[in-house]
C-alpha positions in Angstrom: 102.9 68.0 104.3 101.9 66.1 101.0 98.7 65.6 100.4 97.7 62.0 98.2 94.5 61.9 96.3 95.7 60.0 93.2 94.0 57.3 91.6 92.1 55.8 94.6 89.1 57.3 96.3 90.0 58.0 99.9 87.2 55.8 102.2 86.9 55.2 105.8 88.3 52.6 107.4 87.6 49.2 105.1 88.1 45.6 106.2 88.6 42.9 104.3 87.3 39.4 106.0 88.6 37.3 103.0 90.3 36.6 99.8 88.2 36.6 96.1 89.0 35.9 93.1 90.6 39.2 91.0 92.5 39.6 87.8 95.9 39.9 89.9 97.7 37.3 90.8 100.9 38.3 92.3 103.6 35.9 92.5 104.1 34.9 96.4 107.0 35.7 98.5 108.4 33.1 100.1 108.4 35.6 103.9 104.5 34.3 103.0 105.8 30.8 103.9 108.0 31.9 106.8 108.8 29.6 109.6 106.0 30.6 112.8 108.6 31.3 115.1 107.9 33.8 117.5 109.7 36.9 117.1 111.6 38.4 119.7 109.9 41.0 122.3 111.7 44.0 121.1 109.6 43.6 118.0 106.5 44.7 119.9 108.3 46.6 122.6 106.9 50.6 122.8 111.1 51.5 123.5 111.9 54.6 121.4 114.1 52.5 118.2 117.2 55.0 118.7 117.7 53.0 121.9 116.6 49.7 120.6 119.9 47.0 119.9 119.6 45.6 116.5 120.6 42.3 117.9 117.2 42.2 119.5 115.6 41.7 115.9 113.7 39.0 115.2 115.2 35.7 113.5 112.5 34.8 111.5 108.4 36.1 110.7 106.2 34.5 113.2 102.7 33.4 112.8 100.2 36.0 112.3 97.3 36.3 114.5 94.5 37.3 112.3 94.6 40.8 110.8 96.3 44.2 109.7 95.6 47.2 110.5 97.3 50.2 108.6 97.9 53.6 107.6 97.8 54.4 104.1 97.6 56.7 101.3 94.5 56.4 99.4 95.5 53.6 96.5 98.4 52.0 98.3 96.1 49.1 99.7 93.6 48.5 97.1 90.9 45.2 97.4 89.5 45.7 93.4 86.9 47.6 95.2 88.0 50.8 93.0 89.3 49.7 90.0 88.5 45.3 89.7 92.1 44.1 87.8 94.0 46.2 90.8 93.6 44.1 93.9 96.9 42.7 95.9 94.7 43.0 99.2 93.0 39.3 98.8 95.7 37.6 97.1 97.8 38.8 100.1 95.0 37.0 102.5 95.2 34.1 100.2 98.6 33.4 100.6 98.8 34.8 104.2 95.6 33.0 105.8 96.9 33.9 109.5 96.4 37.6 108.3 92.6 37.2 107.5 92.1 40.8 107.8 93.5 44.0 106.4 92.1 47.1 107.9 92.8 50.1 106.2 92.9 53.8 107.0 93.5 56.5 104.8 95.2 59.7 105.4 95.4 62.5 103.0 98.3 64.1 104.5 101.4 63.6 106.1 100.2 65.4 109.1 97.4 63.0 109.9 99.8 60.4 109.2 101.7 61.4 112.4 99.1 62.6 114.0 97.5 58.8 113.9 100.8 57.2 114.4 101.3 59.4 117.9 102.8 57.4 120.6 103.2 54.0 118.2 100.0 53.8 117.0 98.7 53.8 120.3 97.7 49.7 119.5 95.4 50.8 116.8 97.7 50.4 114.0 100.2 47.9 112.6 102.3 50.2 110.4 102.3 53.0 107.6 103.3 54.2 104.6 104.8 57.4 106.0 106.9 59.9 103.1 109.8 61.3 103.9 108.5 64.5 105.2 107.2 62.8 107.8 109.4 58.9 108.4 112.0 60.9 110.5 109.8 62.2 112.8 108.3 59.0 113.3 111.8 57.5 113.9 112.7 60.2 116.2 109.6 60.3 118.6 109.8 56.4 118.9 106.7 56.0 116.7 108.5 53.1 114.4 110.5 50.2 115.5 113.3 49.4 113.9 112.9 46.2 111.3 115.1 43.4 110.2 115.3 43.9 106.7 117.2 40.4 105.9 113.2 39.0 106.7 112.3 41.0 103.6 113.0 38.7 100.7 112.9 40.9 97.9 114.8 44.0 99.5 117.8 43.0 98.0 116.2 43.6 94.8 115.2 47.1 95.8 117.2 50.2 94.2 120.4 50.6 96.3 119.8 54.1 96.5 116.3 53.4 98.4 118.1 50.9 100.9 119.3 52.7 103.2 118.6 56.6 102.6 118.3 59.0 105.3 114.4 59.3 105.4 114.6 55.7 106.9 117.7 54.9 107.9 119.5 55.8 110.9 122.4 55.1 112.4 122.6 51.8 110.0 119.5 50.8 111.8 116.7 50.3 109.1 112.9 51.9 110.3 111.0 50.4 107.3 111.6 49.6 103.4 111.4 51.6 100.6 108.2 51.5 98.8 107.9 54.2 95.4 109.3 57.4 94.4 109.2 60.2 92.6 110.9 63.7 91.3 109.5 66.6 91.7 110.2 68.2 87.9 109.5 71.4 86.4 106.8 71.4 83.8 105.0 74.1 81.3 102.5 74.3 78.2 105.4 74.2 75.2 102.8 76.7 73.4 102.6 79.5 75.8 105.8 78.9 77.9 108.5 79.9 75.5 112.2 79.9 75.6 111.8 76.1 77.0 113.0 76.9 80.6 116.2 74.4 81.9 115.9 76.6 85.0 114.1 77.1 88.2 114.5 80.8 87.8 111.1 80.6 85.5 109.7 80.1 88.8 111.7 82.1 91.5 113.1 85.1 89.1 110.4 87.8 89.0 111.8 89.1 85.7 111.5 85.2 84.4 108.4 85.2 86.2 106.7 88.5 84.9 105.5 86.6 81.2 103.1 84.1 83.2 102.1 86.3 86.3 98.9 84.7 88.4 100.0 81.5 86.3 102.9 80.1 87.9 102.3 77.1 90.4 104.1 75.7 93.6 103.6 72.7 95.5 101.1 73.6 98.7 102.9 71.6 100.9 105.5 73.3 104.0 108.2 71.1 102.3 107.9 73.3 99.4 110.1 75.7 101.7 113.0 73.0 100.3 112.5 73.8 97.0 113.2 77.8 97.3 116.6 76.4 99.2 117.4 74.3 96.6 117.2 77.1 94.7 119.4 79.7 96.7 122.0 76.6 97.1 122.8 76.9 93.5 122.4 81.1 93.0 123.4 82.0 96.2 126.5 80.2 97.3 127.5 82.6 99.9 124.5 81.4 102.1 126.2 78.5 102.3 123.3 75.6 102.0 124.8 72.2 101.7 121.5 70.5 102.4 117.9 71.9 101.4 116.3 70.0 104.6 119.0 71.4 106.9 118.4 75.5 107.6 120.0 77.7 110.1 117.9 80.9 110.8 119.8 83.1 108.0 119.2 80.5 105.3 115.9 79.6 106.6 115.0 83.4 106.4 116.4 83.7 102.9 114.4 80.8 101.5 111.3 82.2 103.1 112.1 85.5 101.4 112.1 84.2 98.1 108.8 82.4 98.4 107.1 85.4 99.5 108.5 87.1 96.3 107.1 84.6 94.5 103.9 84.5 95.7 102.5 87.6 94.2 103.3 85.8 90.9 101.4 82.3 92.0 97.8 81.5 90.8 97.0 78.6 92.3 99.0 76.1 94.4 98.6 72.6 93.9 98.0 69.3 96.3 96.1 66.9 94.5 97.2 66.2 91.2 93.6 66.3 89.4 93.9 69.9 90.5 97.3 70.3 88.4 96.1 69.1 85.3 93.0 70.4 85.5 94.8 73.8 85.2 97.4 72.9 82.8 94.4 71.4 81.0 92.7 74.8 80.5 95.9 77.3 80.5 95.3 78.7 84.1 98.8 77.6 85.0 101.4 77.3 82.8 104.7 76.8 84.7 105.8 75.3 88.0 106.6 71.9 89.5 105.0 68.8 89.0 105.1 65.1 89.5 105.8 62.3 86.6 102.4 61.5 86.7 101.0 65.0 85.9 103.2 64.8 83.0 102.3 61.7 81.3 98.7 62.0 81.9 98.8 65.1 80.2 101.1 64.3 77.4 98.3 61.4 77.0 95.6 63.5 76.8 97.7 65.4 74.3 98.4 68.7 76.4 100.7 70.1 75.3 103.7 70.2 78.2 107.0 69.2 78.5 108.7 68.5 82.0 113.1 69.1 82.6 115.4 68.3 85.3 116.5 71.8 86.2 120.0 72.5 86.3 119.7 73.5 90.2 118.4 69.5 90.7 115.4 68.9 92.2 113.1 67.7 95.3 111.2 64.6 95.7 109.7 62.3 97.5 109.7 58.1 98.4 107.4 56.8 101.0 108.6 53.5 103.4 106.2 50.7 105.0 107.3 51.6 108.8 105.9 48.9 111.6 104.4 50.8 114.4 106.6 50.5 117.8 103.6 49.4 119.6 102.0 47.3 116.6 99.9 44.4 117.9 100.1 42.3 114.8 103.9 42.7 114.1 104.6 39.2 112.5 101.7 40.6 109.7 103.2 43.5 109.1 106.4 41.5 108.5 104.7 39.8 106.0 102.5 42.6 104.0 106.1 44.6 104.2 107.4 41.4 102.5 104.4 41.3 99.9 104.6 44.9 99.2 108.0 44.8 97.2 107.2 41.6 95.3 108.0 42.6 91.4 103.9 41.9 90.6 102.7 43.8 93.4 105.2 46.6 92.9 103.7 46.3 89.4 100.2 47.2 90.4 101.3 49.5 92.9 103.1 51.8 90.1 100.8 51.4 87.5 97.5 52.4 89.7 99.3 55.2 91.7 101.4 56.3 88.9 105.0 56.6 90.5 108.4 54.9 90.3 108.6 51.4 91.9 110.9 50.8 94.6 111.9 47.7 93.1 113.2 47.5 89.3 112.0 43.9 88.8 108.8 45.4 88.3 109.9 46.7 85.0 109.6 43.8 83.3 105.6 43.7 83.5 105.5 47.4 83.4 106.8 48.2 80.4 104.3 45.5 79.1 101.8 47.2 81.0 99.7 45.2 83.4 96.2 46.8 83.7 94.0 49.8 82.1 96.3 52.5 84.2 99.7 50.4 82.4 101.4 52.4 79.8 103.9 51.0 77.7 107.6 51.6 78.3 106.3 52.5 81.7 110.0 52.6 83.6 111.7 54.8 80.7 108.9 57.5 81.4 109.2 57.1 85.5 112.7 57.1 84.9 113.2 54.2 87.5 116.6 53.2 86.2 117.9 56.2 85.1 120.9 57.1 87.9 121.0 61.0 86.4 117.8 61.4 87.2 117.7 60.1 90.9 120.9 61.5 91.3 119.5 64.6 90.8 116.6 64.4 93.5 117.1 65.9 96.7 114.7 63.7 98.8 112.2 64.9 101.1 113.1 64.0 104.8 111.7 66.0 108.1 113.7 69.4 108.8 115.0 69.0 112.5 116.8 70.9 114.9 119.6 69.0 114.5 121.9 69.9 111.8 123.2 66.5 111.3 126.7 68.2 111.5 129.1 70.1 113.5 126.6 72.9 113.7 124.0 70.9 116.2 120.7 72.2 117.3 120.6 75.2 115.1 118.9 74.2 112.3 114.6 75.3 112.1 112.8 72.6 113.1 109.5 71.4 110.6 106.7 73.1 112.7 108.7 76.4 112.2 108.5 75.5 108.6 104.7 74.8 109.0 103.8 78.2 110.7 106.1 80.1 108.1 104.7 78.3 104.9 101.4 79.0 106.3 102.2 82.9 106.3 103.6 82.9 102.6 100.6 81.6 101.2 98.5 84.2 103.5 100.4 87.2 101.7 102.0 88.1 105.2 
C-alpha cells in the first residue's frame, strides 16, 4: 500500500497540551460552536457499520472530553513544529478548548494504517486518514463507524465527485469525508524521452519500453497491480475488465503477466516522492508514473519533464478522515473532521502536502499562495476543478472478493494482490 513521506518528517506519537500563537489563522467552523448535546450510543458503539441504522446518528456534536488521538500520514496534522506558518493543530485547540489535546500517530503505509486501526482502534485511537486502498477494508471489517455528514458544515462545499465515492461510501451510508486527492499521471525528461508519449504503452510495451531499459519506473505499491489492468482494459477488451479494482482470476493473471514483463525493463520503483525526483533529477529514470507534486517540484527546479493524462485514464488516490467504531473521543473527531475541510485549513493542507484539496473553496487562497510551500495558480496546476481530469482517474479503493456485481465472490481479494506484487518485484 502507499507509502507517505512528503513534506513532513514522520515522528512518534506527539501531543499537543495547548494552543500558541502561529502564522495560521484558519477561519472557524461553526461544528467548533456546536450545541454539547450528547450524541447517540451508536456513535461509540464497536457494531460492524454495515449493520449500523443511519437513523441511530447523532443529532448534533457533543462536548468533547479533552483530547484526540489519531492516525495520520506524516504532514496531515502539523503543530508549526516542522515548518512554523503551517500549524492548524493549535488554532484547532483554540477554537475547540474541550479538545485540549491532539495526539498524533504517524504511519507510513497503508498497511500499518489497518494494522493500528484493527478491531476499531482497539480505544487507542479516534480516527484516520485512511486512502482508498485501504477505507474499504476498514468499512468492511467494522473498523469505522458510519458518520453523519450533515454535522460537517463545510461538506457541502466539498467536490461532488468526493461525496459519496466508493472508497467511503456504502450503501448510501457515509464512513468519513473526503479529505485530498490526486492522479496518478505519466511523466518523462522532454530531453531524453522522445516522441512525447500520450500512452501508457511507454511503460507496458517492451518495444516502447526498449529506448529507456533499467530507466522506466512504477509505483512500489500492490495497488500498482491496478495500473497494469487499467491498461489491459483499454488494449485488451476481450478480457473483459470493467473495473481495474475488480479482477477475476483470468484478468487478475493477465495483469500480473504484464508486470512481470515489465519488470525486467524497471530501474527503480518509487514510494517516497524525494526518491522520484531524485532520479528524474539525475536521469536514472526517465519515464513512468508520478504524482502532481513530483511534477511541479521538478518543473520548479527546472527539470526538464512534462506529465499527460494517458489516453487509457489513469489511477489515483483520495484519502477520508474515518472515526474509529470504538473511538473514545467521538464528539472530537466530529469536530477535527469538521475543521479539516474548512477552505483555510484545506489551504494549508494542500499547499504543505502538495495535493488537490477536497474542497475548492480553498482555491481562493491557493492560487494566492498562502505560505513558503504556496505556488501561484496553485488549483490550475493540481487540476482541482478540472472535471477531464478527475474524470479520468480511476480511484484507488481495496480489491475484494466481492465483485460488486452479478459475478459475486470471484474477484482476488487485496492480500492475493500483496503476495503477487511481492513476487513481480522479486523477478519470480
Amino acid at each position: 500500500m502507499r507509502s507517505r513521506s512528503l513534506l513532513a518528517v514522520a515522528a512518534s506519537v506527539g501531543m499537543v497540551v495547548a494552543a500558541c500563537s502561529s502564522g495560521a489563522t484558519p477561519s472557524p467552523s461553526s461544528s467548533t460552536s456546536a450545541p454539547s448535546v450528547a450524541p447517540s450510543p451508536a456513535v461509540e458503539s464497536s457494531a460492524p457499520p454495515s449493520v449500523e441504522p443511519s437513523s441511530n446518528l447523532p443529532s448534533a456534536i457533543g462536548a468533547g472530553v479533552g483530547e484526540l488521538d489519531i492516525i495520520v500520514w506524516a504532514g496531515y496534522a502539523e503543530d508549526g513544529s516542522n515548518v512554523k506558518e503551517y500549524d492548524w493543530v493549535h488554532p484547532f485547540i483554540a477554537a475547540n478548548p474541550d479538545c485540549a489535546k491532539v495526539n498524533v500517530k504517524p504511519a507510513d503505509t497503508s498497511d500499518s494504517m489497518v494494522s493500528l486501526m484493527q478491531g476499531g482502534g482497539g480505544g487507542l485511537y479516534d480516527g484516520v486518514s485512511a486512502s482508498g486502498d485501504a477505507s474499504n477494508t476498514l468499512i468492511s471489517r467494522g473498523d469505522v463507524a458510519e458518520v453523519n455528514v450533515d454535522l460537517i458544515p463545510d461538506f457541502k462545499d466539498i467536490t461532488p465527485f468526493l461525496q459519496s465515492p466508493a472508497h467511503n461510501t456504502v450503501g448510501d451510508k457515509h464512513y468519513g469525508v473526503s479529505h485530498g486527492w490526486g492522479g496518478n499521471t505519466l511523466m518523462w525528461r522532454t530531453d531524453l524521452v522522445t516522441p512525447a508519449p500520450t500512452s501508457w504503452d511507454v511503460t507496458f510495451d517492451p518495444a516502447k519500453m526498449e529506448p529507456y531499459k533499467g530507466k522506466v519506473t512504477a509505483y512500489d505499491g500492490s495497488i500498482y497491480v491496478a495500473d497494469a489492468a487499467l491498461y489491459l482494459k483499454a488494449h485488451q477488451p476481450d478480457l473483459g475488465i470493467t473495473d481495474p479494482y475488480e479482477l477475476t482470476q483470468p484478468q487478475f493473471d493477465a495483469a500480473i503477466n504484464l508486470l512481470k514483463a515489465q519488470h525486467a525493463y524497471i530501474g527503480k520503483y518509487w514510494a517516497a516522492y524525494t526518491d522520484e525526483i531524485d532520479n528524474f533529477t539525475n536521469g536514472a529514470t526517465v519515464v513512468g508514473t508520478t504524482w502532481p507534486y513530483q511534477t511541479n517540484t521538478l518543473k520548479a527546479a527546472k527539470v526538464p519533464v512534462n506529465a499527460v493524462v494517458p489516453t487509457e485514464g489513469m489511477t489515483g488516490w483520495a484519502d477520508t478522515w474515518m472515526l474509529a467504531s470504538k473511538a473514545k473521543h467521538p464528539n472530537c473527531m466530529y469536530k477535527w473532521m469538521a475543521w479539516m475541510v474548512t477552505p483555510h485549513v484545506q489551504t494549508e493542507v494542500a499547499e504543505y502536502f502538495g495535493e488537490a484539496p477536497a474542497n475548492p473553496k480553498a482555491c481562493a487562497e491557493l492560487d494566492k499562495t498562502y505560505g513558503s510551500y504556496g505556488v501561484k495558480n496553485f488549483c490550475t496546476l493540481y487540476s482541482v476543478n478540472d472535471k477531464s481530469f478527475y474524470d479520468s482517474i480511476s480511484f484507488w479503493k481495496t480489491p475484494q472478493a466481492d465483485c460488486g456485481d452479478s459475478r459475486g465472490q470471484t474477484c482476488i481479494p487485496y492480500d492475493q494482490w500483496v503476495t503477487a506484487f511481492q513476487a513481480v518485484k522479486a523477478g519470480s
